[in-house]
MARNU-411020 format. One record per residue (C-alpha): chain; x, y, z. Coordinates in steps of 0.25 Angstrom, whole numbers, plus 5000, padded with zeros to 4 digits. Layout:
# MARNU-411020
REC;A;X;Y;Z
...
//
This chain:
# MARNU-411020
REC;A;4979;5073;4864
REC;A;4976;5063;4873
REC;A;4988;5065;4883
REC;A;4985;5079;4883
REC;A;4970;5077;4888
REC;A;4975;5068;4899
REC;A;4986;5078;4904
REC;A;4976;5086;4905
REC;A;4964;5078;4912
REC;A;4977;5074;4921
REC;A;4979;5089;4924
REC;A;4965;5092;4926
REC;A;4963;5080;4936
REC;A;4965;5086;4947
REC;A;4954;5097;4946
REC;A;4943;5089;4938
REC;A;4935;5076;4943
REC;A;4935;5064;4934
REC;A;4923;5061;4926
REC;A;4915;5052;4925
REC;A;4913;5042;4915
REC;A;4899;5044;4912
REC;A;4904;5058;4911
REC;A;4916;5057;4901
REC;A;4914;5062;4886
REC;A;4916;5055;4876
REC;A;4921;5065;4867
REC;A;4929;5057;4856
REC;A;4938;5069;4855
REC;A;4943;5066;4869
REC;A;4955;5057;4873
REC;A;4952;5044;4877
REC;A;4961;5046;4890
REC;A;4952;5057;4894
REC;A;4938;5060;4898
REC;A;4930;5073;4897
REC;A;4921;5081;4906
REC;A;4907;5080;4901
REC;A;4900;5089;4891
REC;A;4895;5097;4903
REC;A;4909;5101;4907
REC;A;4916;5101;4895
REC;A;4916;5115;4892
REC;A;4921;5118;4907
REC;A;4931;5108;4904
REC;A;4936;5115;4892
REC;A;4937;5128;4898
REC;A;4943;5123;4911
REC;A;4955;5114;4903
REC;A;4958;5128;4894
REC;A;4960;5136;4907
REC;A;4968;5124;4913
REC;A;4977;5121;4903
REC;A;4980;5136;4902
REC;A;4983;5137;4916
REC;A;4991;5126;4917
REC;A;4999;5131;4905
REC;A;5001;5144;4910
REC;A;5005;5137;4927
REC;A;5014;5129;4919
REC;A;5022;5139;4911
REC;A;5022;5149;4924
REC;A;5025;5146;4938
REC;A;5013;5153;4949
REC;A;5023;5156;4958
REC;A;5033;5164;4952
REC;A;5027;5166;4939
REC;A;5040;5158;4932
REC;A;5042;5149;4920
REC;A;5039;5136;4922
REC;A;5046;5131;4909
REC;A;5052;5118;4909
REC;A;5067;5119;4908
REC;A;5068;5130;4916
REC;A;5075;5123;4928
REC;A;5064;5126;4936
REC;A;5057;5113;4943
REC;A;5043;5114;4941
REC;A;5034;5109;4951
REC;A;5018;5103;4947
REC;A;5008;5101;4957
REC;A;4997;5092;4957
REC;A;4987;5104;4953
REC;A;4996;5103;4939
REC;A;5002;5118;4943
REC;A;5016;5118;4942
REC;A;5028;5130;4946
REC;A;5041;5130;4950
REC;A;5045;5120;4960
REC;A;5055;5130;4970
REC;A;5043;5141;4969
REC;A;5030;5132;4971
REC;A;5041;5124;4984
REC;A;5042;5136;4988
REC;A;5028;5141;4989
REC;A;5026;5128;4997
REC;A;5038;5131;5006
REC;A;5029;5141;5012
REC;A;5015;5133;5014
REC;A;5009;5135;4999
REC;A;5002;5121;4997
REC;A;4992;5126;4988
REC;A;4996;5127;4972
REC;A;4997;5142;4968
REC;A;4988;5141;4955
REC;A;4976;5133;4959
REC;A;4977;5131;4974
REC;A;4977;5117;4975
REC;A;4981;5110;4987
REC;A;4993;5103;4982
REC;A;4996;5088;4990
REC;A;5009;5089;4987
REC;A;5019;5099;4988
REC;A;5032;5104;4981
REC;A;5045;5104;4992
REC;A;5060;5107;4990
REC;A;5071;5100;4999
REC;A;5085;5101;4997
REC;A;5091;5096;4984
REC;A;5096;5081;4985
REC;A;5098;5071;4975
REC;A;5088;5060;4979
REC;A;5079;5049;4975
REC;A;5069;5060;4973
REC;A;5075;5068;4960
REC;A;5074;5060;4948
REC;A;5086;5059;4938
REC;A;5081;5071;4931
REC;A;5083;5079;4943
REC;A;5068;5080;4946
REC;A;5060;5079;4958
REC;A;5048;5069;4960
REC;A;5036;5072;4970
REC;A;5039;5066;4985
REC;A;5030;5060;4991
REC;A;5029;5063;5007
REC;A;5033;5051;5010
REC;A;5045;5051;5004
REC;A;5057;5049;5013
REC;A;5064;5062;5008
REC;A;5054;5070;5014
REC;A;5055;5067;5027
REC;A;5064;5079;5032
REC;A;5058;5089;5024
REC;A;5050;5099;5032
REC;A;5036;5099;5027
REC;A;5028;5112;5024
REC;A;5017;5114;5033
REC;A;5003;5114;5028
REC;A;4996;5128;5024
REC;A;4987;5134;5029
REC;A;4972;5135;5023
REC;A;4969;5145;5013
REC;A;4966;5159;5020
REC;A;4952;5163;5022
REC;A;4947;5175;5014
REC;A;4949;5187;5022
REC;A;4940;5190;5033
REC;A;4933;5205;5034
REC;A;4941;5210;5045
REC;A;4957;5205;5047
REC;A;4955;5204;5063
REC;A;4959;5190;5062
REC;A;4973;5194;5065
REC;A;4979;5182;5074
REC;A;4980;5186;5089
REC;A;4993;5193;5095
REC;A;5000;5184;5104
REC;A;4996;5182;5119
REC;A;5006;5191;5128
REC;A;5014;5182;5137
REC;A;5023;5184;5147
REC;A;5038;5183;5143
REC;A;5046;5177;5156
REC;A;5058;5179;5147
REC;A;5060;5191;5143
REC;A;5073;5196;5134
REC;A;5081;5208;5141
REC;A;5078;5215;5130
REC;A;5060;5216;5136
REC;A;5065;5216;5152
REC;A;5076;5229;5149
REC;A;5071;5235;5137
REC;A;5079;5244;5128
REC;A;5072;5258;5127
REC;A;5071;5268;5115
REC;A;5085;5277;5115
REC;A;5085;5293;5110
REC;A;5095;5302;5107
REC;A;5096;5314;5102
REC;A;5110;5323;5096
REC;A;5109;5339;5093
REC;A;5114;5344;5081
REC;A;5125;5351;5088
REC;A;5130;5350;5101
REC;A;5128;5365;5104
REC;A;5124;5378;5100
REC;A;5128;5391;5103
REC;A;5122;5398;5115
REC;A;5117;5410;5107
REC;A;5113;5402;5096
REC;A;5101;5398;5091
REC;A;5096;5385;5080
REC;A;5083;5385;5073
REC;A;5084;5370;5070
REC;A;5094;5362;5078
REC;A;5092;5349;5076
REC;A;5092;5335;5086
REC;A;5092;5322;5081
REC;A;5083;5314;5092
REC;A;5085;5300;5090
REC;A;5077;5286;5094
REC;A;5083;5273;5094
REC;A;5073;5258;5097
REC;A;5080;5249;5106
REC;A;5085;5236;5098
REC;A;5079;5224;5098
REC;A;5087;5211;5106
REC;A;5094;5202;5100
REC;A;5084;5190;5107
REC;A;5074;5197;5106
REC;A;5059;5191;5101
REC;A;5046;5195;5095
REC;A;5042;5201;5108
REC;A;5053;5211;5111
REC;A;5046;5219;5098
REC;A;5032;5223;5092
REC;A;5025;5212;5086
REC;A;5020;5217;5072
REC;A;5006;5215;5065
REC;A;5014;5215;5050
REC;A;5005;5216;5037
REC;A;5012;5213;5025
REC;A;5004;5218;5012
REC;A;5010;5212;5000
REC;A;5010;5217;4986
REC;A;5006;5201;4977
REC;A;5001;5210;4963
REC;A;5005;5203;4950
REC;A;5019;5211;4949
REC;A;5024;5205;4963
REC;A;5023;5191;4956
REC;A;5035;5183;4954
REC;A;5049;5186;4961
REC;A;5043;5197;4969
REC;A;5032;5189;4978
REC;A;5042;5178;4980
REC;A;5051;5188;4985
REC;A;5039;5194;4994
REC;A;5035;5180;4998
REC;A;5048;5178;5004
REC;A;5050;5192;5009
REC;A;5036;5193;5018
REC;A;5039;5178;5025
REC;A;5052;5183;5029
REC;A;5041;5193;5036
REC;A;5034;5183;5042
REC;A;5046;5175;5046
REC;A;5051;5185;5055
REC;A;5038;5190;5062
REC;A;5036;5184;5076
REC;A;5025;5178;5081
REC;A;5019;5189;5086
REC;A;5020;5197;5073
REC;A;5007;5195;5066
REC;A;5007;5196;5049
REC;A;4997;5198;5038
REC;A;4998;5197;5025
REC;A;4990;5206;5014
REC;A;4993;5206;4999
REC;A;4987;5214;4988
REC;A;4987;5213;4972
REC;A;4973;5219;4967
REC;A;4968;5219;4980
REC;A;4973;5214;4995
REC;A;4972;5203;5002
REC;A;4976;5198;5017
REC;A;4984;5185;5015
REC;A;4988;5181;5028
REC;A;4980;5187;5042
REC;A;4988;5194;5054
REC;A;4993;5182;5059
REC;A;5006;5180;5070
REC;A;5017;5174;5063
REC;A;5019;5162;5073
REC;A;5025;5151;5065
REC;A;5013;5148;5059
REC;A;5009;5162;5056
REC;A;5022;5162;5049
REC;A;5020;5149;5040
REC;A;5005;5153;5036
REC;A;5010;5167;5032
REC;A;5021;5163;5025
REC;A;5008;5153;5017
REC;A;5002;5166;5015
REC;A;5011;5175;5008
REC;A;5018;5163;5000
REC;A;5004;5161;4995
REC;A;5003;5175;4989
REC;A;5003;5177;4974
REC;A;5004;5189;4964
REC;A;4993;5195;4954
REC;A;4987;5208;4952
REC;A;4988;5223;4954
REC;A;4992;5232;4967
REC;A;4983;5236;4977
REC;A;4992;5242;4987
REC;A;4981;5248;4995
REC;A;4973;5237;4996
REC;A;4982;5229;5000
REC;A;4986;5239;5014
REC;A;4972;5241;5015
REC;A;4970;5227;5018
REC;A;4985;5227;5028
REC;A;4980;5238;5035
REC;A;4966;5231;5039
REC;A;4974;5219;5043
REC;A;4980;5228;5054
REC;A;4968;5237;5056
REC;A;4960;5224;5058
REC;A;4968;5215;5068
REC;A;4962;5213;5081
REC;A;4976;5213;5089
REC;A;4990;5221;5085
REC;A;5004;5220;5086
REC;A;5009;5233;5089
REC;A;5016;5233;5077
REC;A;5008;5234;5063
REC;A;5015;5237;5050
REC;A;5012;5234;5035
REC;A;5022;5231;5025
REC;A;5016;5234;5010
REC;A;5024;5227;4997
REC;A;5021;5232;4983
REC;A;5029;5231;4971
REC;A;5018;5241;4963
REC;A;5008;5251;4963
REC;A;4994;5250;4969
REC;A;4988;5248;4955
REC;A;4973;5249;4963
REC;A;4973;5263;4971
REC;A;4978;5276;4961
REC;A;4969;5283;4951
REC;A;4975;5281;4938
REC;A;4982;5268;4934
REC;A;4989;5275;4922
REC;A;4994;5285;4930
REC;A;5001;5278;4941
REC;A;5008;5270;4929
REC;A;5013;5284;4924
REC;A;5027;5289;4926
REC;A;5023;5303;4928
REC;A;5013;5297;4939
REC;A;5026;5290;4946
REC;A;5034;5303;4945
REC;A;5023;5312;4951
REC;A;5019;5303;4964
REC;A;5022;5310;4976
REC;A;5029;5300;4984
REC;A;5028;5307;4996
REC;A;5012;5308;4996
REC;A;5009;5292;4989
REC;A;4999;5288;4982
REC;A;4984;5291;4981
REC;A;4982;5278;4987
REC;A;4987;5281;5000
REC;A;4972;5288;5003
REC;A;4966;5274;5000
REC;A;4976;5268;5012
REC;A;4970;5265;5026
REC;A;4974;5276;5036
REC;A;4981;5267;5046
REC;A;4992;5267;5035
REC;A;4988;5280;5029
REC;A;4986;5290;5041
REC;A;4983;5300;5033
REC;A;4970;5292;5028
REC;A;4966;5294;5042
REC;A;4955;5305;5044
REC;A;4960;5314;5054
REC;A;4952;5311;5067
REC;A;4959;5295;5067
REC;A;4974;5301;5065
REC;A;4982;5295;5075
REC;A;4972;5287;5080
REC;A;4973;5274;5070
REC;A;4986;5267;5069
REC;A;4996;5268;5056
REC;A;5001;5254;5050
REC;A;5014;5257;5045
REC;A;5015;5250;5031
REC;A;5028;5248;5026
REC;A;5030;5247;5011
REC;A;5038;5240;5000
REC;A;5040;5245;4987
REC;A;5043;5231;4979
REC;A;5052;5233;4965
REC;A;5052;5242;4957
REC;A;5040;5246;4952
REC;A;5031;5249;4967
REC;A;5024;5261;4970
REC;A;5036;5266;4979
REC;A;5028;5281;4981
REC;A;5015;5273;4987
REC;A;5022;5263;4994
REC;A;5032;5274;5002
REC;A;5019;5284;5005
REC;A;5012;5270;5011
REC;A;5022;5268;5021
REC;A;5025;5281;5024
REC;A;5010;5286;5026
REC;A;5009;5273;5035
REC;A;5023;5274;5043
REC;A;5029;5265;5035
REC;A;5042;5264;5026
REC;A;5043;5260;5012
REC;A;5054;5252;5007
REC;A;5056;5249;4991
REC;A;5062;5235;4988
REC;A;5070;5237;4976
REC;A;5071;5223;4971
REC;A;5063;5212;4975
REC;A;5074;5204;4982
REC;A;5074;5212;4994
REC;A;5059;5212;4998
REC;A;5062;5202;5010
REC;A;5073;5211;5015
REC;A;5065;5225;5014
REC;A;5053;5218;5023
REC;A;5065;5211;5032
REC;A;5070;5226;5033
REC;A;5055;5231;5037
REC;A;5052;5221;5047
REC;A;5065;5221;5052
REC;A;5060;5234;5059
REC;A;5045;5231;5061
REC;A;5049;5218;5070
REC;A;5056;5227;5077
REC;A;5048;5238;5084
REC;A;5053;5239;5097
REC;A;5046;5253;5100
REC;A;5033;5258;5098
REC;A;5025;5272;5096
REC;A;5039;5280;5099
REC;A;5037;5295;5100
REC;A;5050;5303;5102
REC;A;5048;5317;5108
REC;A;5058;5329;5110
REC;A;5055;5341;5120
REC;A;5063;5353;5118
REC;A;5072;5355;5131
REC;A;5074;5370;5131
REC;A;5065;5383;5129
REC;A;5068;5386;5117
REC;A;5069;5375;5109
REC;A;5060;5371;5099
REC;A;5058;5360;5092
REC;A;5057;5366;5079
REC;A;5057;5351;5069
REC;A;5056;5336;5069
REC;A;5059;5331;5055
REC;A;5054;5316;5058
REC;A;5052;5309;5044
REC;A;5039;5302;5044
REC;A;5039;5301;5058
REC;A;5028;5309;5065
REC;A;5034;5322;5074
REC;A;5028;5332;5081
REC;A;5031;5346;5087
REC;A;5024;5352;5097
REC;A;5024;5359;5109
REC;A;5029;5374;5103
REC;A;5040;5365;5097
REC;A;5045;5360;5111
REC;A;5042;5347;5109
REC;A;5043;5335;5096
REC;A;5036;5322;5092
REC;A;5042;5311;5084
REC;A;5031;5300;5082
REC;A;5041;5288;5078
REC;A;5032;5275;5082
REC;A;5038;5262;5080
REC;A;5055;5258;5082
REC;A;5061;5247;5078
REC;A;5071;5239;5085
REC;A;5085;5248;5085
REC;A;5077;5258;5075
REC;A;5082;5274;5078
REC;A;5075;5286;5073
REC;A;5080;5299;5072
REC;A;5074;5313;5072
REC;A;5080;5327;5069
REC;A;5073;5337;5079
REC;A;5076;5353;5076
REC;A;5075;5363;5089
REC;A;5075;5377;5088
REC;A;5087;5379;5099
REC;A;5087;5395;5106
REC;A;5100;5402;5109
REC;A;5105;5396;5123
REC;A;5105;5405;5137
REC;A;5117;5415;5138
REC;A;5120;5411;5153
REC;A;5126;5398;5153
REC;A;5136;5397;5140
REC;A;5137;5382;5139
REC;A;5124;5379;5143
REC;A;5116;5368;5135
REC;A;5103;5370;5128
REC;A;5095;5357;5128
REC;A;5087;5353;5118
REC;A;5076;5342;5117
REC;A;5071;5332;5126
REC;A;5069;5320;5120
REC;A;5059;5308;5124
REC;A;5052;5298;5115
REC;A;5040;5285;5120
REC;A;5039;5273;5114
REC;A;5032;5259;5117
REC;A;5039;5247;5121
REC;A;5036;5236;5111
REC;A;5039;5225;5121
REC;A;5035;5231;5135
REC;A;5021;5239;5126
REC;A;5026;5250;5135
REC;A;5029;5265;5131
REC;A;5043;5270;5133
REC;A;5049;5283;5138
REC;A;5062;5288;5132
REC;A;5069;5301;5137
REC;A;5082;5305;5130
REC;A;5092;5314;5133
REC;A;5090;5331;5131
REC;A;5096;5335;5119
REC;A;5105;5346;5124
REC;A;5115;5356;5115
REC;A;5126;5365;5122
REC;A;5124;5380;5121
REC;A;5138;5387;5121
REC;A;5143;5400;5118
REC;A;5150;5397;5108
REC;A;5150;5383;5098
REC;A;5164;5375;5096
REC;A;5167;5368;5083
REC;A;5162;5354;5090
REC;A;5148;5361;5093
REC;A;5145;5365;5076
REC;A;5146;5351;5072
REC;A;5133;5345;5070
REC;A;5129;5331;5076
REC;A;5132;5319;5067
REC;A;5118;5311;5072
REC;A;5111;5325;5067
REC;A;5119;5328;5055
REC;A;5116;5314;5049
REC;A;5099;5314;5053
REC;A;5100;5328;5046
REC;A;5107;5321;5032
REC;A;5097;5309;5034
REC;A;5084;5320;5034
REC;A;5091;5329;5023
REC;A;5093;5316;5015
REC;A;5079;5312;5017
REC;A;5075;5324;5014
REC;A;5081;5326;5001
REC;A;5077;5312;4995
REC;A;5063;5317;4998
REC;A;5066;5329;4988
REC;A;5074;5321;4978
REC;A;5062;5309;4978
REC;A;5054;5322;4975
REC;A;5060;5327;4964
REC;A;5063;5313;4958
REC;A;5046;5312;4959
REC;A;5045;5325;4951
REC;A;5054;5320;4940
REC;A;5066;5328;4944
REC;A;5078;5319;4946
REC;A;5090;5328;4945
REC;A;5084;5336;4956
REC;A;5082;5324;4965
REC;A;5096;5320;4963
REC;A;5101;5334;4965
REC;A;5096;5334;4980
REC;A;5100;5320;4983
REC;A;5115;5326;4978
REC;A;5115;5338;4987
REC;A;5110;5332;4999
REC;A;5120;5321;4997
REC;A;5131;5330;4997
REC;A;5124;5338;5010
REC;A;5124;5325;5016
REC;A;5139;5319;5014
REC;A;5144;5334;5018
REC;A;5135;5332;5032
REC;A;5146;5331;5046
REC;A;5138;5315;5047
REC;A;5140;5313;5033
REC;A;5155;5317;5034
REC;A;5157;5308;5047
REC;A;5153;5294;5040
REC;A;5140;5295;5045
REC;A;5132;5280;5041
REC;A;5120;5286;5038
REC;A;5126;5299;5031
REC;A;5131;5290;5022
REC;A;5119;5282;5019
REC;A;5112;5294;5015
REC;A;5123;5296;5006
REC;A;5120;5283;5000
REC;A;5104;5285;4999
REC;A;5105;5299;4992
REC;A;5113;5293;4981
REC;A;5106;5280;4981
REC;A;5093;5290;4979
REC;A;5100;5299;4968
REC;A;5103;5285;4959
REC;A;5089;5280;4961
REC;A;5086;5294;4955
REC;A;5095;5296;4944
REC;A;5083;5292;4933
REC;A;5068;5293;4933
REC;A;5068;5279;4931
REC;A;5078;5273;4940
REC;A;5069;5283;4951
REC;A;5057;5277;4946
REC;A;5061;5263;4949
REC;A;5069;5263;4961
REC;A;5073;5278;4965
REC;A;5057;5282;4970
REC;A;5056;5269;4979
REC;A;5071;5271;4984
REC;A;5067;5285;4987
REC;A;5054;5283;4993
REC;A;5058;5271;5002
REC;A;5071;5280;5007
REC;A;5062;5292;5010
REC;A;5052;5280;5019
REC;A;5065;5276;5027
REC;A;5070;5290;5032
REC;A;5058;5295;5034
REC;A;5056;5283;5045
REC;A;5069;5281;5047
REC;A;5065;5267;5044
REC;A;5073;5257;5036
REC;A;5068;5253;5022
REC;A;5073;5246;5011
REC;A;5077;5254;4998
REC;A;5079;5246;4986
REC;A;5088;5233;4990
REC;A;5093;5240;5001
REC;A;5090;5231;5013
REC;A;5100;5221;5005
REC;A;5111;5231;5006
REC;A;5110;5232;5022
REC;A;5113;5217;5024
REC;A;5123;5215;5013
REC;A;5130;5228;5018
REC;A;5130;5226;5032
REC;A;5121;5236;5035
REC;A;5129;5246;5028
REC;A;5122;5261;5029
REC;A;5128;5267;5017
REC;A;5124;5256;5008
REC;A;5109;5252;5013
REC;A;5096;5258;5012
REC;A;5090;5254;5024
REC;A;5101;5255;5035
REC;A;5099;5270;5039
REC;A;5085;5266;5046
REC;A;5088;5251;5046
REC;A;5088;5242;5061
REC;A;5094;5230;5066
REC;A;5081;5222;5064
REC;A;5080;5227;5050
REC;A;5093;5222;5047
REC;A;5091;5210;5054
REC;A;5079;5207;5046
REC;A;5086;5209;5034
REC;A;5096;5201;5035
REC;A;5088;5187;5040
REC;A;5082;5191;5026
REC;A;5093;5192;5017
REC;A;5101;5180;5027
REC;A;5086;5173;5022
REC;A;5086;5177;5010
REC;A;5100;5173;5007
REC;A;5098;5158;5014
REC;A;5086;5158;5003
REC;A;5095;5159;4991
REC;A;5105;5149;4996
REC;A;5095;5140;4997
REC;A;5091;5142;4981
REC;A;5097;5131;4978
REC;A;5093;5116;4970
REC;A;5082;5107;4979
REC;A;5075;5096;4976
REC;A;5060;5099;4974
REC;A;5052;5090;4980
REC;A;5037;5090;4985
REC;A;5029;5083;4997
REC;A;5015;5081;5002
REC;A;5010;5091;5010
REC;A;5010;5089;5026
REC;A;4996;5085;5032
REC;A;4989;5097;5040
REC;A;4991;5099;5054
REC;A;4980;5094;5060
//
């Protein structure tokens, strides 16, 4: 009994004063190595020793970091800091890799500090195989690199977040990269559907592919040569991301803040129950880098979803901001379903409820969403007058709420990506920042005139992409807005073309005139492009070479078609109806491999091909659907619609290993170079990570003085 009263006092020590003697009870039931509070504070004392000796059972048994067992034996070394509070030694040298000084329980300030060098066999490991503390002086030491101090605590959050840091002065570059003295210009093209048409015939709906290609990125060039972005990262930290998936997500968003330049700027919002703002706009400059990274790695899971809250508060970190890159985006990450903002608990839990959401329209919730990421909150005198935040989502596993998360980016401008396994998270957000450290054009509008009396533009089928037809049908409107670096988009316009004039029997009819504006992210300038008339020959009578249909057309047509059908099938899959969901994915796979592209080998024909089929697996069972076939569906609907890259289920894995193969990834339809780029630094980095898994020697050491 006695040595169990002075482990205790000994473990109590470092939180309560000693008494004085004139203060000391003389309870004889007391040991006689140990001295009690007074009578005043004995009841306090009691209650106070019950809750502590609870706690410090339950810390013991589990690690705080990722919620593990601590049990001996387990081959796991176990590290205990001065506050009492132990963990895993490789998860709390970890934490303190990235800056975490404080103790994750209790928040003391610890003096000294766990560390992990290479494994050796030195005078420092016992014969047991064990690691004793190191002092700083010790000599061993001296090459290691120490970690520098954190920084303070942050301040509660002010009432207005205008405390973004300042955009870097403009200076002067007297070296500049060819690439800003001779730059490369936005190229169109166009194709008709056939090379000709009869003189004395007519089409009702002819169709024109017009394309847009974004000049590339060079191969030295810097931060300047692209938009800046103002990035806001809103984090999904309830009590179901604890564990595997936060570390995952840990490592995935300072891979983020890695690769941002120093004139990108970052926030950081999370929400559980409520939202908070973790880290303020700040540029990530080295040191901007280092105390974001302190920032996230300090984050910790409990409680419900409140995904609302938690883009409220992203969006009045960009609404808020004194100065502004001229890129701003969110990227939202949930692994659940706002469990705050729908009117009946029960119901959203009720299979029927998930069978009946209409994917297409989303969640209640979305009314509840501010109108700079919901346009259609706006009232109608301040459309097109505030600016649109595009958010880009990320379904996480596989129970997310994939039909909310897809109508948030899509109402926003967005694309949804769903991250099947929780391995891949650093990849999907490589993939999505790949293209938004990219933008190398700006508010692009592409317009097409009609070139001859008579030809009409009849429709413009643009995805999600505002178009517009005016002018009697003599003119068209596609709205496209940001391009990444090599990024192409390509429209089907469909012309009314009039029989042709009798007199001249090889004459040519032309068709459009095409034209598109953009501003020039490095020069701030706007941009004129003019492309060539799409003309068509009008003889008498057509050869064989004249009825075959252009292979650019052919395969946008499939691509539309294909998108089209998975819209129908995701339809019917909602309405309980599987059979006939994989009856149109069938017949459209058979239309589509009996197309003139599809016959020639075309890549993306074949992709297609590979998506239907993916899709009709995914749909074979309500409960496979349930799982994984919605998400899948959902996030493939978000990237044709955009012709944007996204990642669908492990599919950004599938692109590296592959080679970039289209007829086995997900992504490479819509994908860019600095997509891929960005992938693969993550998956080189995430391969260096695992090699480097290996036996160290545990140490710890003081921490450094502060910088004065």
């Amino acid at each position: 009994m006695s040595g169990s009263w002075s482990k205790l006092q000994k473990a109590l020590s470092f939180r309560q004063p000693k008494s004085s003697p004139e203060n000391a009870s003389s309870d004889p039931k007391s040991p006689p190595s140990s001295r009690l509070p007074s009578a005043a504070s004995s009841s306090t004392f009691s209650r106070f020793s019950r809750s502590f000796s609870s706690t410090s059972r339950s810390s013991k048994r589990t690690c705080a970091i990722c919620l593990g067992s601590m049990k001996p034996g387990n081959g796991q070394a176990i590290f205990t800091a001065e506050c009492v509070h132990s963990f895993h030694f490789s998860c709390i040298a970890n934490s303190v890799k990235h800056g975490n000084y404080l103790c994750p329980i209790c928040r003391c300030k610890w003096k000294e500090i766990p560390l992990m060098s290479s494994f050796s066999t030195d005078a420092n490991t016992n014969n047991a195989g064990r690691t004793r503390v190191s002092p700083l002086e010790d000599n061993s030491l001296d090459n290691i690199p120490l970690v520098p101090p954190p920084v303070s605590l942050p301040l509660p959050e002010p009432l207005h977040f205008s405390d973004d840091e300042p955009l870097p002065s403009i200076t002067v570059d007297q070296t500049p990269s060819p690439s800003t003295i001779h730059p490369e210009a936005v190229v169109l093209k166009a194709f008709p559907e056939y090379s000709a048409v009869a003189a004395s015939g007519t089409m009702s709906r002819f169709a024109v592919l017009v394309g847009v290609r974004a000049p590339p990125l060079a191969e030295d060039a810097r931060h300047q040569e692209r938009a800046p972005i103002d990035l806001i990262t809103v984090l999904d930290i309830s009590g179901s991301m604890a564990g595997s998936k936060l570390t995952l997500l840990k490592q995935a968003v300072c891979f983020v803040i890695d690769n941002l330049g120093p004139s990108d700027r970052l926030a950081i919002v999370t929400f559980s129950s409520g939202a908070q703002r973790n880290f303020p706009l700040r540029r990530m400059t080295e040191q901007g880098r280092r105390e974001a990274a302190q920032a996230v790695n300090a984050i910790s899971a409990n409680g419900g979803t409140n995904i609302v809250e938690g883009l409220k508060k992203g969006v009045r970190v960009l609404e808020e901001r004194r100065e502004r890159n001229p890129v701003a985006s969110i990227v939202l990450l949930s692994d659940g379903r706002d469990t705050y903002n729908c009117d009946n608990a029960n119901q959203r839990r009720s299979p029927r409820y998930r069978r009946s959401t209409n994917a297409a329209s989303g969640p209640d919730f979305l009314n509840l969403l501010p109108s700079s990421i919901c346009p259609r909150n706006r009232e109608a005198l301040a459309a097109g007058q505030l600016p649109t935040f595009h958010v880009h989502t990320f379904g996480f596993g596989l129970d997310h709420d994939s039909s909310a998360m897809h109508a948030i980016s899509d109402a926003s401008g967005g694309t949804f990506s769903f991250i099947e396994t929780v391995g891949t998270v650093q990849d999907a957000f490589a993939m999505c920042i790949g293209g938004l450290l990219s933008v190398v054009a700006q508010e692009l509008k592409l317009t097409v005139r009609s070139a001859s009396r008579g030809v009409d533009i009849v429709s413009i089928p643009s995805g999600r992409y505002a178009s517009e037809i005016s002018e009697q049908g003599n003119q068209g409107v596609i709205n496209i807005g940001n391009l990444y670096a090599d990024e192409e988009k390509e429209f089907l316009v469909y012309l009314s073309v009039p029989s042709a004039e009798i007199e001249q029997s090889a004459a040519k009819t032309s068709l459009l005139q095409i034209t598109c504006s953009y501003k020039n992210t490095t020069s701030e300038e706007m941009v004129s492009v003019e492309g060539e008339t799409v003309e068509i020959r009008r003889p008498p009578v057509l050869s064989p070479t004249d009825v075959i249909i252009s292979r650019e057309v052919d395969r946008q047509i499939n691509r539309l078609a294909v998108a089209e059908t998975i819209a129908e099938a995701q339809q019917l899959a909602e309405m309980g109806n599987l059979e006939g969901a994989q009856a149109v994915l069938t017949n459209r796979r058979a239309t589509l491999l009996s197309s003139v592209s599809s016959q020639a080998g075309d890549a993306l024909c074949s992709w297609l091909d590979t998506e239907l089929t993916e899709i009709r697996e995914r749909m074979a069972s309500r409960e496979r659907y349930e799982q994984t076939g919605r998400a899948y569906v959902l996030s493939g609907l978000s990237s044709h619609s955009w012709q944007r890259a996204t990642t669908r289920g492990n599919t950004t894995t599938q692109i590296i290993l592959q080679g970039g193969s289209s007829s086995n990834s997900g992504a490479t339809i819509y994908e860019t170079p600095s997509m891929v780029n960005m992938i693969s630094k993550s998956q080189n980095l995430s391969l260096v990570n695992r090699a480097d898994q290996v036996p160290r020697q545990n140490k710890t050491c003081n921490l450094p003085p502060p910088p004065s």
